[in-house]
C-alpha atoms as one frame of an Amber mdcrd trajectory, in Angstrom:
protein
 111.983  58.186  20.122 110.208  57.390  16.676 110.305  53.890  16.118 112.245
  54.421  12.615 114.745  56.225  14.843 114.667  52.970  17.420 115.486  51.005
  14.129 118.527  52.854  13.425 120.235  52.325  16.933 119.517  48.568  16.808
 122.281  45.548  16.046 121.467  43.004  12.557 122.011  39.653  13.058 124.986
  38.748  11.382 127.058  41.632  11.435 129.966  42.924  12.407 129.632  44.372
  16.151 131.264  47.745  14.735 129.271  48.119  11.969 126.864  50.454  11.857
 122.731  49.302  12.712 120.373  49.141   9.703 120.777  50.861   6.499 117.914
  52.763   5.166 118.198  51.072   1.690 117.486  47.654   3.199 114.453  45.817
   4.748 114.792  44.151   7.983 112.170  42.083  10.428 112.625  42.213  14.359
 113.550  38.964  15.865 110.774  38.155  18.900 111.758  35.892  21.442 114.282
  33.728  22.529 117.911  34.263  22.304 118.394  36.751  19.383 115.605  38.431
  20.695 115.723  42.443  19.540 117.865  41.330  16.444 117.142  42.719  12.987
 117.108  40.271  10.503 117.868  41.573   6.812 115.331  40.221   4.414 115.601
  42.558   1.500 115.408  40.794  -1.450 113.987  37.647  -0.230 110.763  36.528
  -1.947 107.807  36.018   0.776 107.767  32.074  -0.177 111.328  32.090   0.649
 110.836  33.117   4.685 107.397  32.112   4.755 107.936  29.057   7.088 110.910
  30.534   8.981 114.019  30.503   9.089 116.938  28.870  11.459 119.483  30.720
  12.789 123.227  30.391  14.125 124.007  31.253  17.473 125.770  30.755  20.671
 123.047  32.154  22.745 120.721  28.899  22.596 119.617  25.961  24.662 122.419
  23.990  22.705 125.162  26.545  22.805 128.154  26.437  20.465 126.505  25.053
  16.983 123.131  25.636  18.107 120.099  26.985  15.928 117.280  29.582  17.010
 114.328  29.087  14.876 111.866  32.167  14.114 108.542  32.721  11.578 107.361
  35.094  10.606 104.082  36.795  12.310 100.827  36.404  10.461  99.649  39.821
   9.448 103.258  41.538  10.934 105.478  39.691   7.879 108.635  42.207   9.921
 108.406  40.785  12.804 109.483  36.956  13.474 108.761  35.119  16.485 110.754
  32.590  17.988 109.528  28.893  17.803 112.189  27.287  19.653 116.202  25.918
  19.556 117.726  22.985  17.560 121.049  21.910  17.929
């Protein structure tokens, strides 16, 4: 499998768990590491100095559980792929 075919069968963080994966009109990065690992993460229309340190995500998956964080950056010289950094409650 082609990896924009991989892309197409994968799950982006947020949505619904019937929706269907990515949508060919939008950009995404791969979440690497930690608890949301494999996620896509839908960045169109974010400016590069907006996601440029990272971002912090919800979820239940985390060192801290219900409430807790999952913080990813994003890879220097792969800006669609982020890599986890570690949990925050």
């Amino acid at each position: 499998m082609v990896k924009d075919e991989q892309l197409l069968h994968r799950r982006v963080y947020g949505a619904d768990h019937d929706q269907p994966g990515p949508r060919p009109d939008r950009h995404y990065a791969e979440l690497v590491g930690g608890p949301l690992e494999g996620l896509l993460l839908g960045i169109t229309g974010f400016r590069r100095d907006e996601v440029g340190t990272g971002v912090t995500l919800s979820t239940e998956l985390g060192q801290f559980g219900t409430g807790g964080r999952a913080m990813y950056t994003p890879r220097l010289g792969a800006p669609d792929r982020f890599d986890w950094t570690g949990n925050t409650p």
